[in-house]
C-alpha positions as CSV (number, residue, x, y, z in Angstrom):
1,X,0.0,0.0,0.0
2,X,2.3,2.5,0.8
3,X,5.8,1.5,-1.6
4,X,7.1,4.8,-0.7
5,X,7.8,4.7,3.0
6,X,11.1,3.9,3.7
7,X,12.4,1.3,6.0
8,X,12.7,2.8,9.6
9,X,15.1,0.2,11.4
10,X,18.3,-1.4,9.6
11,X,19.5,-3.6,12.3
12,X,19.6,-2.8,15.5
13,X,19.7,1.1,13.6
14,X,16.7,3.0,13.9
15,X,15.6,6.2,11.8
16,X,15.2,9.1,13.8
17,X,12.2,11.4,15.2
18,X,11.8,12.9,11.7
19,X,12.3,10.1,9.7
20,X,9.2,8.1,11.8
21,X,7.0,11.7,11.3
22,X,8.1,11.8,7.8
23,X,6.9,8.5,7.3
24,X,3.4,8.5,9.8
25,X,3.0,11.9,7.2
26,X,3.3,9.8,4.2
27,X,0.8,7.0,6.0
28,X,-1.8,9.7,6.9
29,X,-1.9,10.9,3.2
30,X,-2.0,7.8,1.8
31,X,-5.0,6.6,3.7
32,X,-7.1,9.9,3.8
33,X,-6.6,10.5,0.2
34,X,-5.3,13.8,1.1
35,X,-2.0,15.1,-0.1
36,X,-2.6,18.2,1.9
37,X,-5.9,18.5,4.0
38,X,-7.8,21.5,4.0
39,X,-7.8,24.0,6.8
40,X,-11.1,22.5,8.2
41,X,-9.4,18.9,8.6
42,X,-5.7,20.2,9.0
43,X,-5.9,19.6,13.0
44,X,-7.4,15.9,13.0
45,X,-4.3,15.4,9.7
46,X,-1.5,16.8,12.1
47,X,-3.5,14.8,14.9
48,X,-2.9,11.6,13.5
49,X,0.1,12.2,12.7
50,X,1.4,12.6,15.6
51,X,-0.4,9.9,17.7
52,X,1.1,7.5,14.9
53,X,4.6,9.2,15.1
54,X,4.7,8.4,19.0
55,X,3.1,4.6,18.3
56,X,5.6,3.7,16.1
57,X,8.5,5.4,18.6
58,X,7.5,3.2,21.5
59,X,7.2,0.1,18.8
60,X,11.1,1.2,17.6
61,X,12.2,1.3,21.5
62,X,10.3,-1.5,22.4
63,X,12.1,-4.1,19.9
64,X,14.6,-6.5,21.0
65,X,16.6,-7.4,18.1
66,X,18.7,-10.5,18.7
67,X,22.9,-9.5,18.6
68,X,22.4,-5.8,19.2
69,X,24.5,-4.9,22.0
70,X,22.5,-2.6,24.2
């Protein structure tokens, strides 16, 4: 569904803060169908955003990836 979002961990390497926003930004347009929202829907588009850039934050912190040293 969404080819274009890049990976966000490479090992035990994970993108940073504005890599994951980057990429929750690409999610959110792909499944509103809104490249850029209008000013009516901009809050619930920078909404979702965020709650999926902090989701996908704990997920990245909350991996244990076998033969990274910690």
């Amino acid at each position: 569904m969404c080819r274009s979002i890049v990976r966000l961990r490479e090992g035990a390497q994970i993108a940073g803060h504005e890599d994951i926003e980057a990429a929750a930004r690409q999610f959110v347009r792909k499944v509103s169908g809104f490249s850029k929202p209008a000013p009516h829907n901009e809050a619930v588009f920078e909404q979702a955003i965020a709650e999926i850039t902090e989701a996908v934050e704990r997920l990245m912190q909350g991996l244990v990836i076998r033969g990274a040293s910690n």
